[in-house]
Structure formats: C-alpha cells, structure tokens
N, C-alpha and C positions, 0 to 999 in steps of 0.2 A: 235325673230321676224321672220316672217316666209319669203322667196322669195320672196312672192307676195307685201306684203307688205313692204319688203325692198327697190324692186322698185318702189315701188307707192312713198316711201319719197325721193327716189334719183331724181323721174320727178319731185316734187313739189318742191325739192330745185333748177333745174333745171328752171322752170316756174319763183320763186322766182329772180333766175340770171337773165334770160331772161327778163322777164315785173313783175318787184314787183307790179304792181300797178292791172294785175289780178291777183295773190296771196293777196294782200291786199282786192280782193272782196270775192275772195275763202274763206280766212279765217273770215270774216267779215259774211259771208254765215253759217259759222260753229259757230261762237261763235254767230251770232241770233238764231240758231237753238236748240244749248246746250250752253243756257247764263253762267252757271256755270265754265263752262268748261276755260275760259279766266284765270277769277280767280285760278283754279286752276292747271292750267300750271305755271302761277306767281307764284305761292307757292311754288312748285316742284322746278321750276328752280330757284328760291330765296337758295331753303335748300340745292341745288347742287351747289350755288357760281356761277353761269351762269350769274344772275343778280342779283342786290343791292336790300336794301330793301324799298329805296329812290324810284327806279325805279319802282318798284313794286305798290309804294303806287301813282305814277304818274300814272301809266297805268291804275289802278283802282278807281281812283277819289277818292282815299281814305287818309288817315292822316296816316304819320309812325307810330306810334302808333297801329293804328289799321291794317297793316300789318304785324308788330312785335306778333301782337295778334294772326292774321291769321296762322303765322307760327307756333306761340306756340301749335295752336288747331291744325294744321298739326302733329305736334309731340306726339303731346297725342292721337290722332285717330289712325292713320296712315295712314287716309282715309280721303282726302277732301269732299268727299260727306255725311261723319258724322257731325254733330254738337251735341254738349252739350245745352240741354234747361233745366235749372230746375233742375239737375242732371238724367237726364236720354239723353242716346244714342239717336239720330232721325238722319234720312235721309236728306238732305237741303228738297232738291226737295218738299218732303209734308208733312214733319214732320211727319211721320209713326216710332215709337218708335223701336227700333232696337230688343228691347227684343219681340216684339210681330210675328216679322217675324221670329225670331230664334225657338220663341212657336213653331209656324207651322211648322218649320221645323222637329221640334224632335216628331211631330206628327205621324212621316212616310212620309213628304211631300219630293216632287222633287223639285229641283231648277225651272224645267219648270212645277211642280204644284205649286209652290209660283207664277212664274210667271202669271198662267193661275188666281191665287189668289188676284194677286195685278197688274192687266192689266196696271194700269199707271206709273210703275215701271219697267223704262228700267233693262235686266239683271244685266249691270254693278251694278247697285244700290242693289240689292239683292244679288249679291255676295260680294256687300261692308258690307253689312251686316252681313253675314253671317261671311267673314271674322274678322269684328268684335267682333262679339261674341264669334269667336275662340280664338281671342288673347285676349279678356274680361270676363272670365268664373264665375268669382265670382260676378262681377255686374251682368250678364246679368243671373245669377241663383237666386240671390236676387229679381231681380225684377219679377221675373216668379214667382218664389213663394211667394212673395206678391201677386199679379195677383190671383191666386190661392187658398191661403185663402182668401182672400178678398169673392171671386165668394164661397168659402166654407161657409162666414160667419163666419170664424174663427183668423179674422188678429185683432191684438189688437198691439195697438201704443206702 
C-alpha cells in the first residue's frame, strides 16, 4: 500500500471514530457507485475469518447458502469479479467472456489498448481478467481455439 493511501485509510477510520454516520454516507456513496464492490468485500473478509458467513449472508440479503456458494466461486476464481456461466469465465459487470479479452491480449494488445478496446470496462476488471487467464491456461486456450476453428469452419463436436 503506498503512503498516500495508507493515510487516506487511517483518516477514514478516523472519520469512522469520529461520526460513523458520515462514513456510513461515504461508504453508502462507494458501494452505489461500484454495487459489486460490498459483495465482495463480504467475500474477502468472510475467507479472512474477519466475519461469519451468517453475517455475510445478512448484509447481502442473501440465504447462507448462497454465500457459502459465493465463497466457493471466490476460491475457484480468485477473483470476485469472475463468474462461471455455462462453463466459461465472464466478468460480473457484463458478462464479457474472459477468454475473449485474453484473445486480444495475445494479439499484441496493451492493457490500456484492451482498455481503449472495451471502454466500459473499468482497469481492475481487465486486469481480473487477464489475471485469470494467467492462472487458467488450459481453459482459457481451449476455449480460443474453439473460437478459432469455429471462425475456420473447422471445429467439429
């Protein structure tokens, strides 16, 4: 964490002591901005033992169950902004298929030419992906070369 940011977390817990109730707008501000983002703080601090998974499933209006599940997909990703559809890798955000952004990468593309590529695609999410496909080589090369015979005319079931 760099300085800058170490003191930016030490005023907000700060702010937090002083008046929780604007930290409660602050962060109320940050999770309408990036709705994901609540969720997967929950997740994080669930797999770090920080909080329960009772609590988790309270804070998100969701069934243990289905944060028990959350966690599981945390452990298999390693990325909250992955999900599993169908069997293939997507992004939450807009379900953008993770092998088609790793395509472009091994194009020759830059992280800020994916960017300029897929404008509604904050960095993090591009480099979740890319991350992805680093620690998923054999899916995310399976499904490019299907991609690719396919578009050959040459992919047979």
């Amino acid at each position: 964490m760099t300085s800058r940011a170490s003191w930016q977390i030490d005023q907000l817990r700060r702010v937090g002591q002083r008046t929780p109730e604007r930290l409660d707008e602050l962060l109320t501000a940050l999770w309408n901005r990036y709705p994901n983002l609540l969720e997967e703080l929950a997740i994080m601090a669930a797999d770090e033992g920080q909080v329960s998974l009772q609590e988790v499933a309270e804070l998100l209006s969701i069934g243990r169950e289905e944060a028990e599940s959350k966690l599981a997909h945390y452990h298999s990703t390693g990325d909250h902004r992955i999900e599993i559809i169908d069997g293939v890798a997507k992004l939450v955000s807009c379900r953008i298929a993770v092998w088609e952004v790793e395509r472009e990468y091994r194009k020759g593309s830059s992280v800020s030419a994916l960017a300029a590529m897929y404008p509604s695609l904050p960095m993090s999410e591009i480099k979740a992906a890319l991350r992805y496909a680093d620690t998923h080589p054999d899916e995310i090369n399976a499904m490019i070369e299907k991609f690719e015979l396919i578009g050959a005319g040459r992919y047979v079931r």
